[in-house]
C-alpha positions as CSV (number, residue, x, y, z in Angstrom):
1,X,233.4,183.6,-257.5
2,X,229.7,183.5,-256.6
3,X,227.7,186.5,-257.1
4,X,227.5,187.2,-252.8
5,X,230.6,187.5,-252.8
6,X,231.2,190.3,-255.6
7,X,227.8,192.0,-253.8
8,X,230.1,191.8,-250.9
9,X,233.1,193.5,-252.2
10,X,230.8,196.3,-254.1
11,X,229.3,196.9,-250.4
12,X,233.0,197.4,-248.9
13,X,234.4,199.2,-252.0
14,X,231.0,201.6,-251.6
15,X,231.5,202.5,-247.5
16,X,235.3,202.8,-247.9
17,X,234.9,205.4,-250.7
18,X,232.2,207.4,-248.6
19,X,234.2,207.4,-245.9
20,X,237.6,207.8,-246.9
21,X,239.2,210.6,-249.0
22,X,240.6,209.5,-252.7
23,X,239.6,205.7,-251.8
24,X,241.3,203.8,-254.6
25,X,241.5,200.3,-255.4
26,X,244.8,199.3,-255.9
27,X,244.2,195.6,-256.3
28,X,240.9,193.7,-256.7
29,X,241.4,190.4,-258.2
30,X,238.6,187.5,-258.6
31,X,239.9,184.1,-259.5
32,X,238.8,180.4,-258.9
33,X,240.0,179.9,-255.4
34,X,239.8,183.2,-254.0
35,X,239.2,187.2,-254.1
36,X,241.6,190.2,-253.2
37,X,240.5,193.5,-252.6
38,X,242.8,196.4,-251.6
39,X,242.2,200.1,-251.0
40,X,243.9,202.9,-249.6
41,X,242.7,206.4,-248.6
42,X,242.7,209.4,-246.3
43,X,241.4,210.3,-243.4
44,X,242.3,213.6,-242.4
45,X,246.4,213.2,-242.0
46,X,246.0,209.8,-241.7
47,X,246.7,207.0,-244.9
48,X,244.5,204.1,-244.7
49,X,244.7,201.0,-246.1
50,X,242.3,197.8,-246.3
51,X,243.0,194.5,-247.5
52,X,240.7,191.7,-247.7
53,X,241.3,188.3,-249.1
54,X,238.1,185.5,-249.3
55,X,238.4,182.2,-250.3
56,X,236.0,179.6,-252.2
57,X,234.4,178.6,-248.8
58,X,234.0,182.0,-248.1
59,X,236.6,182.2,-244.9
60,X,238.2,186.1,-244.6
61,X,241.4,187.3,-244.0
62,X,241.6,190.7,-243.2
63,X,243.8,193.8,-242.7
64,X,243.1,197.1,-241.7
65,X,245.7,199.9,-241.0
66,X,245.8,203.6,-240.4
67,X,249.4,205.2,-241.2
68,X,250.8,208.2,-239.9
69,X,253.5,209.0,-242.6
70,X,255.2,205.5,-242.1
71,X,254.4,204.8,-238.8
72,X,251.7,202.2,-238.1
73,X,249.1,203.7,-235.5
74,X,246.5,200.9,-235.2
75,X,246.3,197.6,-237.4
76,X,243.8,195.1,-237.0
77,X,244.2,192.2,-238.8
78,X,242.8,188.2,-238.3
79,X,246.3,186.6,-239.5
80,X,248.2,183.5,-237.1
81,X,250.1,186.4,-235.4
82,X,252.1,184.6,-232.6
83,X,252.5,187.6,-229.9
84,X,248.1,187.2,-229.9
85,X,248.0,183.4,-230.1
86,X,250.4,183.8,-226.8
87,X,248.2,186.4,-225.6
88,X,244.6,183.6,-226.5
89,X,246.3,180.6,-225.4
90,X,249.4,180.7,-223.1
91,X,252.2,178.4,-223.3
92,X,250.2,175.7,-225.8
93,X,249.9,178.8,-228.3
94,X,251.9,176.9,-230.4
95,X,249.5,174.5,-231.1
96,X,247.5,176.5,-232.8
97,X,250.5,178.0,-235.1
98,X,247.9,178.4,-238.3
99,X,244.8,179.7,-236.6
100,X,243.4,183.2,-237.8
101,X,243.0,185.2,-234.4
102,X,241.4,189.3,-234.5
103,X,243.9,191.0,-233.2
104,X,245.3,194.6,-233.6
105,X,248.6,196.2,-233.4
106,X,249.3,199.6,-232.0
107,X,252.2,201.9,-231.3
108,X,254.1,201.3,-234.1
109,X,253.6,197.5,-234.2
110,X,255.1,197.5,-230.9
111,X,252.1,196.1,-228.6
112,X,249.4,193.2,-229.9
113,X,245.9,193.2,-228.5
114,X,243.0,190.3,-228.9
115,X,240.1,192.0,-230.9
116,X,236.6,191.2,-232.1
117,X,236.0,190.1,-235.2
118,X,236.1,193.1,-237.8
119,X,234.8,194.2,-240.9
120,X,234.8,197.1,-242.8
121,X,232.1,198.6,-241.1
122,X,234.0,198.0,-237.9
123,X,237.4,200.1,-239.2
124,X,235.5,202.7,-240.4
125,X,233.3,203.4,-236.9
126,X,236.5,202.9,-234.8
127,X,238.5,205.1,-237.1
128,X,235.7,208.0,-236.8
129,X,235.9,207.3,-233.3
130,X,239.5,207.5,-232.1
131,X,241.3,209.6,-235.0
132,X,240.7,213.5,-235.4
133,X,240.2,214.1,-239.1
């Protein structure tokens, strides 16, 4: 992949390790068509875990989730979830099966909410924010 994009993923692997207690990557893989990049670490009692997948034309797909033992307490993530296109569209939500749409799930994956756009950045403010450490 082009050289922005590696800059890229050294920038995220750089904040989520100052940030986050024993950040490791667990998966970073940079092929023809696309890059991976997990990591997990702690916050306080909290796990958390970043995912972020980039293709050739540089379009992102995104996951970011703090864990509580096994229970999910926030997850935002940009993936065709179809409890958020419902929430962005209505009844023609189904016409838009395949679109990527910020969202975030809460209580235990129980409850979808529409969301800006995130990055890394983003996660790590809103964890700092809303989670005691």
């Amino acid at each position: 992949m082009e050289s922005t994009l590696a800059s890229y993923f050294d920038g995220v692997k750089i904040l989520f390790a100052q940030e986050f207690e024993n950040a490791v990557v667990t998966k970073y893989d940079d092929g023809l068509n696309r890059a991976i990049l997990e990591m997990w670490g702690d916050f306080g009692l909290y796990r958390v875990r970043l995912l972020e997948v980039v293709t050739h034309d540089l379009s992102r797909k995104y996951a970011y989730y703090v864990f509580n033992n096994e229970q999910v307490i926030v997850g935002f993530d940009n993936a065709p979830d179809p409890h958020a296109l419902q929430l962005k569209y209505g009844i023609t939500y189904t016409a838009h099966r395949l679109e990527r749409i910020p969202h975030c799930h809460i209580k235990n994956k129980t409850q979808v909410e529409l969301t800006d756009e995130m990055r890394c950045a983003d996660f790590v403010a809103w964890v700092k924010a809303n989670l005691a450490s």
